[in-house]
N, C-alpha and C positions, 0 to 999 in steps of 0.2 A: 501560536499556531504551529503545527508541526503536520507532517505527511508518510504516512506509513503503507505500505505495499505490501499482499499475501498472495503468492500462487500454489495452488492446487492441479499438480502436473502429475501425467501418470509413475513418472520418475521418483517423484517425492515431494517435497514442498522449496520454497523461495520467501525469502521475508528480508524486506529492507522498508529502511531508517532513515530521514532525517536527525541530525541531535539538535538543532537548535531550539531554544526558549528565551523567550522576551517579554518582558512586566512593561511595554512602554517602547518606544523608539533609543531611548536614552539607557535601557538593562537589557542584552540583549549575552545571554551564558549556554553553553551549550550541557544537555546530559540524553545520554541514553537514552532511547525509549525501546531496547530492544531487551528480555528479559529471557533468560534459558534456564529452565529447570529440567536436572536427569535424576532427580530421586531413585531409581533403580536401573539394573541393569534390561530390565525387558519395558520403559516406558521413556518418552523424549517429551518436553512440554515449551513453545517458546510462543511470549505475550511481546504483541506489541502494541504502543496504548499512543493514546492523541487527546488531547482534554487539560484538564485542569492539575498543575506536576504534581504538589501535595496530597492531591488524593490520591492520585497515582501509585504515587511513592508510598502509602499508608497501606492501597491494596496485596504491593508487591510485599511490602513488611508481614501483612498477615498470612501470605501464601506460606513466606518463608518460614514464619513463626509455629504453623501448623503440622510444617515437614518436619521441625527440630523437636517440637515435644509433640508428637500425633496422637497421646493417651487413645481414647474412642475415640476422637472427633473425625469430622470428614476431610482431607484432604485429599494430595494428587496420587499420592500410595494407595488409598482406597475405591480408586474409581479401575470399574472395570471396563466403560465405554469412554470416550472422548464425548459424549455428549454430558455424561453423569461429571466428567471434570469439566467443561463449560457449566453444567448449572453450578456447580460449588464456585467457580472464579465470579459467575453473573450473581450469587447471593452477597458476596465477601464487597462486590463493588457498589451494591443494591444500598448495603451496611454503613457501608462509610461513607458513601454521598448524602443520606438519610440522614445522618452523624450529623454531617456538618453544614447540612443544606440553609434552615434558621440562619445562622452565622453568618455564609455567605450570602447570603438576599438580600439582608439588610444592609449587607457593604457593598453589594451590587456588583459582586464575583458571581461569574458561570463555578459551580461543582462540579462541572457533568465529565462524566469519561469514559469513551468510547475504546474498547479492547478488540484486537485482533486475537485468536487462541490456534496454535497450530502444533499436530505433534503427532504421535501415536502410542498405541500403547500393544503390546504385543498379543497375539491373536485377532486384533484388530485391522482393518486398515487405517491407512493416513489420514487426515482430514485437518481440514481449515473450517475454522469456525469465524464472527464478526459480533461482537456483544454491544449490544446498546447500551444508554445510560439507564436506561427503564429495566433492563436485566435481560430483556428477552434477546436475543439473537438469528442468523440464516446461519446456513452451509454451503459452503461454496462447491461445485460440481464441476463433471467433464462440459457440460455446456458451458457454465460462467465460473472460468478459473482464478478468476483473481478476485479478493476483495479489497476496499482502502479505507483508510480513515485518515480524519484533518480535512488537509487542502486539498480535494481531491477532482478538482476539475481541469487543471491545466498539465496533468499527467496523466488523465484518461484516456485521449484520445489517441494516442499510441498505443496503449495497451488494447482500444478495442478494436486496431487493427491488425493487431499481430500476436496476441495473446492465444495460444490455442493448448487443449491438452495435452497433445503430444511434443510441446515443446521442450528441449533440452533443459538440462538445470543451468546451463552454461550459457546458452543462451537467453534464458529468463532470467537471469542476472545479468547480463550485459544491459537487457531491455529496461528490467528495475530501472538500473543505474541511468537509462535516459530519458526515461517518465522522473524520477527524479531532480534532476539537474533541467530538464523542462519545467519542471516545479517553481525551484529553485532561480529562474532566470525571469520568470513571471510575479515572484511573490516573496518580496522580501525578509518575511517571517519564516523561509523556508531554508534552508542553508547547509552547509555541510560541517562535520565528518557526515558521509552520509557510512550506514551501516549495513553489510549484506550477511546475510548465512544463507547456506544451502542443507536441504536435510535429504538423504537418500532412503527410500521407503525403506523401512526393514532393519534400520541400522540400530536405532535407539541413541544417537548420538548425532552432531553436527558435522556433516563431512565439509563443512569450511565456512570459516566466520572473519571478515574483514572489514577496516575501515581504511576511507576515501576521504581526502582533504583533499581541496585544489590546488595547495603547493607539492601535489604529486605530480608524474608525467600522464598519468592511466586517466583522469579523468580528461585532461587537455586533449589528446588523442579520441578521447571518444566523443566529445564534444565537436570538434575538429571534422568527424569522420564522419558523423550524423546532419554537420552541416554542409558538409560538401554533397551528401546522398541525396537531402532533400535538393539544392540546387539541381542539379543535376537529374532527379526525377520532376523538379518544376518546368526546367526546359525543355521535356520531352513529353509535356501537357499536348492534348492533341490541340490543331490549330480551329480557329472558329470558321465557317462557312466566307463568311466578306472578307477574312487574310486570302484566301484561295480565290478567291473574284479578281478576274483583270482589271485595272485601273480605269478604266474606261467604264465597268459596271458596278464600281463599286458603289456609288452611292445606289444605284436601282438595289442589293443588296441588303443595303441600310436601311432603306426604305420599308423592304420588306418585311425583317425583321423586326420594326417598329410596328408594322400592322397587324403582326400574328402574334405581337404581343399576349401572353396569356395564353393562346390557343395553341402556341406551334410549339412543342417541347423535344428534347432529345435523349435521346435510347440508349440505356446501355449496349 
């Protein structure tokens, strides 16, 4: 299992990584899943995949192989939209699951590989794209800026409440990194170097790409500092109706609230 992160901010994009993979409780090795191609100077392209590694690795092989000898065929040089390079990456993934679908069945291996595609290509804007195993794919927007794939439920809910499109690239990497490591403390299949890069609209290149172990000090500190915030926003929960009730009324309170059961509800 692995968990990958995409933001689509007005800034530019955000893309982070888990590396870990595990055949089993007993193989557990960590690689990549974060992939950057800048085949030219006016075009940026960065995949990041969740799924099954060998096919993975088979799709990344044939991106690559397409850029080195491009004769006619379609690759990431020939696309003039970021949609027209999402369908060539959602064909090439279509291909090789197809490949080798038979084979894994009967061994009772998942194929399937779900791709993040983020980049731009010049006279274009930005854009984040999310490809299925089936090929087709969404877009992600100023309404719904991020997309994920893998593990992707114990990292959501921080993103869906402070994810917005005007958020910084600086701070949308910090956030990545605690939807992650939220990840990562819930689901052992999730782990770290986790991987970040940031892309600035307009640049054609990555204006910064790093990785995070936990024998660093950066993620103890932010760990550390998102646990102290939640306590500290937990304490200043507002108090329930019967904490406020004099000791003396407290259970007519209690009462109460057992009888209005279902009916009696409260307001933002």
């Amino acid at each position: 299992m692995t968990y990958c992160v995409g933001m689509y901010l007005k800034d530019g994009l955000l893309f982070a990584s888990d590396s870990r993979t595990n055949a089993g409780v007993d193989y557990i090795t960590s690689y990549s899943k974060m992939y950057v191609f800048t085949p030219a100077p006016d075009r940026m392209f960065v995949i990041l995949s969740a799924g099954n590694l060998a096919i993975t690795q088979e799709i990344i092989h044939r991106i690559q192989r397409d850029l080195d000898y491009p004769g006619d065929g379609e690759n990431f040089l020939s696309a003039r939209y970021l949609f027209e390079a999402t369908d060539y990456v959602s064909r090439i993934s279509l291909e090789v699951q197809n490949k080798h679908y038979t084979t894994l069945q009967q061994a009772g291996v998942s194929g399937e590989v779900t791709l993040i595609l983020g980049g731009q290509i010049e006279g274009q804007p930005h854009g984040l794209m999310m490809i299925y195993p089936q090929g087709n794919y969404i877009e992600a927007s100023d309404k719904t800026p991020y997309l994920q794939i893998g593990e992707t439920k114990y990292g959501k809910p921080v993103l869906d409440r402070l994810v917005h499109y005007e958020l910084s690239l600086n701070d949308a990497a910090r956030l990545a990194l605690v939807s992650l490591t939220s990840t990562a403390n819930s689901n052992i299949t999730v782990g770290p170097p986790f991987e970040l890069s940031t892309y600035q609209a307009d640049q054609y290149q990555l204006s910064g790409r790093c990785t995070f172990n936990y024998n660093g000090n950066f993620l103890d500190q932010l760990e550390e500092s998102w646990k102290l915030g939640l306590q500290q926003a937990f304490e200043n929960l507002p108090s329930f109706e019967w904490e406020l009730t004099p000791q003396s009324d407290q259970q007519m309170s209690f009462n109460e609230c057992e009888f209005y059961q279902g009916q009696k509800s409260y307001q933002k």
